[in-house]
C-alpha positions, 0 to 999 in steps of 0.5 A, a space after each residue: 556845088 561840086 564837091 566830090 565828083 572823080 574817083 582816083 586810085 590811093 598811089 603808094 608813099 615811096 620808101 626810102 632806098 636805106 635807112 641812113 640819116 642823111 639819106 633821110 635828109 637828103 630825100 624826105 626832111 628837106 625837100 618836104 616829100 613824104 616818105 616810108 622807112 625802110 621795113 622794121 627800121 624801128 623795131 628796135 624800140 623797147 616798148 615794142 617787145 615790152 608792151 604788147 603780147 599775143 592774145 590767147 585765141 589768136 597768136 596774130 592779134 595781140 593785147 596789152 602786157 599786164 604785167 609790165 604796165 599795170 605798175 603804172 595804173 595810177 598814171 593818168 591818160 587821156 581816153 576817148 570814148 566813142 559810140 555808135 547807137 542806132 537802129 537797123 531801119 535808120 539810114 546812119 548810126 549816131 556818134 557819140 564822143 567824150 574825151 577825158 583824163 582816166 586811170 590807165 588801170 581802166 584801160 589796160 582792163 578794157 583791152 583785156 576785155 575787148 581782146 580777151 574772146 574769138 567771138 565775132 559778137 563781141 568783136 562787133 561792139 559799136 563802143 570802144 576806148 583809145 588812148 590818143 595823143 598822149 604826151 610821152 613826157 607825161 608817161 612814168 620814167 621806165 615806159 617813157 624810156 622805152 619810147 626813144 626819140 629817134 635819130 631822125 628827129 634828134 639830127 635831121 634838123 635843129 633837133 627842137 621836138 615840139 611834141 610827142 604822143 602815144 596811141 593805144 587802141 583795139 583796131 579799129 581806130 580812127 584819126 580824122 583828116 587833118 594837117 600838122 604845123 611841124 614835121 611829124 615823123 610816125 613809128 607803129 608800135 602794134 598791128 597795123 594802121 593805113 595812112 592816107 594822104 594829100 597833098 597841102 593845096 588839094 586838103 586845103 581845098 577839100 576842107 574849105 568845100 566840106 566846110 561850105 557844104 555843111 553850111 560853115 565858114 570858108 575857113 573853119 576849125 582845123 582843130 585836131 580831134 576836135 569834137 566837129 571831127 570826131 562826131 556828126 556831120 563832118 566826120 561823115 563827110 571826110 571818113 566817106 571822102 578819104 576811106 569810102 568810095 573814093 569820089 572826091 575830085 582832087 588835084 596831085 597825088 593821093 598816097 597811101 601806106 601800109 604800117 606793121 610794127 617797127 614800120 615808119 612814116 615821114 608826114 611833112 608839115 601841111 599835108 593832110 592825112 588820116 589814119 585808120 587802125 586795121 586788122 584785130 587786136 591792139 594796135 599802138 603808134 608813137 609819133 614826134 613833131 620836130 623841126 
């Protein structure tokens, strides 16, 4: 079986010429066409200022602002723990993944750590947290205000959010290749994030022979983070197809888009993509689903 064969260069997701909402109507929302803002369109959300501060060591990197988060401790949040163990000699790390609702004092005290030293060792840990898809209305009032929903998501359409979630990580960070059923609009809050994606025939195709060749259904579980993605076989399969060497034969367009704070992204329902924390520090994302 031909699975991944030709090698194909990553093209940049246009951008928008002006950042008006029926510009974005008109150019992206409509017609389905994936679409970048204009630069720092969003840096006027609060959380951006409130949240986030510059590490010690590194004026770049940033960390989590304690004072204005640890009031809200308690407040439970959905972790993901990922680990990588293995010997030098063996060919491939194993990875374990646990997900689970924990404190969000837990972590705010991990980031603090895992920020808090320049030294390269302890920047190498092969174990890490990430606060994923957390809902926003689950969020205490005064955090859940400073993450508001854009124009864009309000107006563009029937103005229905479907969902919303906030991410919070030290890069790097990971989400896996997957398609969402509803528009998705994603804001980055803090450092930077790579998106990559293809369109809906091409990742319905690329799935279907990832699946096959690990011996699955011709259908398979599309399951967001689901385990089957975050671990094992199939996460190595679409990690090396989507941000390794490049060799998957595909047909349409492969884009690419480069994300720093206040930058946003336009995802159309149906086409895949993966997204990659880059960079050091901490990195956050908020996002909607809308029609």
């Amino acid at each position: 079986m031909r699975l991944y064969t030709t090698r194909s260069t990553w093209q940049s997701v246009p951008l928008l010429p002006e950042s008006s909402l029926s510009t974005f109507r008109s150019h992206a929302f409509e017609p389905e066409k994936p679409y970048l803002f204009p630069a720092g369109t969003f840096l006027n959300f609060p959380a951006i200022e409130r949240w986030f501060q510059s590490t010690v060591h590194n004026p770049q990197a940033l960390t989590l602002n304690e004072k204005h988060l640890a009031p809200y401790g308690d407040t439970l949040v959905p972790l993901e723990y990922t680990s990588l163990s293995g010997s030098a000699n063996e060919d491939a790390l194993t990875t374990t993944f646990h997900r689970g609702p924990a404190p969000l004092a837990l972590f705010i005290s991990w980031v603090s750590l895992a920020t808090s030293s320049s030294d390269p060792n302890r920047k190498a840990s092969n174990s890490g947290l990430y606060l994923a898809q957390a809902p926003l209305a689950t969020l205490p009032a005064p955090l859940y205000v400073d993450l508001p929903v854009p124009e864009f998501v309000a107006r563009a359409g029937r103005g229905d959010v479907y969902d919303s979630s906030l991410w919070l990580g030290v890069s790097p960070t990971y989400t896996p290749l997957h398609r969402d059923p509803n528009p998705n609009l994603f804001v980055q809050l803090a450092g930077r994030k790579v998106v990559r994606l293809l369109i809906p025939e091409a990742g319905d195709t690329l799935f279907k022979e990832m699946k096959q060749s690990l011996g699955g259904s011709k259908g398979g579980s599309k399951a967001f983070r689901g385990e089957e993605m975050m671990m094992g076989e199939e996460r190595e399969v679409l990690e090396h197809v989507i941000w390794g060497e490049g060799d998957m034969e595909t047909e349409g367009r492969r884009l690419e888009a480069e994300l720093k704070a206040g930058d946003g992204i336009f995802i159309p329902q149906g086409w895949w993509h993966s997204i990659k924390g880059i960079g050091e520090g901490v990195t956050g994302s908020v996002n909607w689903w809308f029609r």
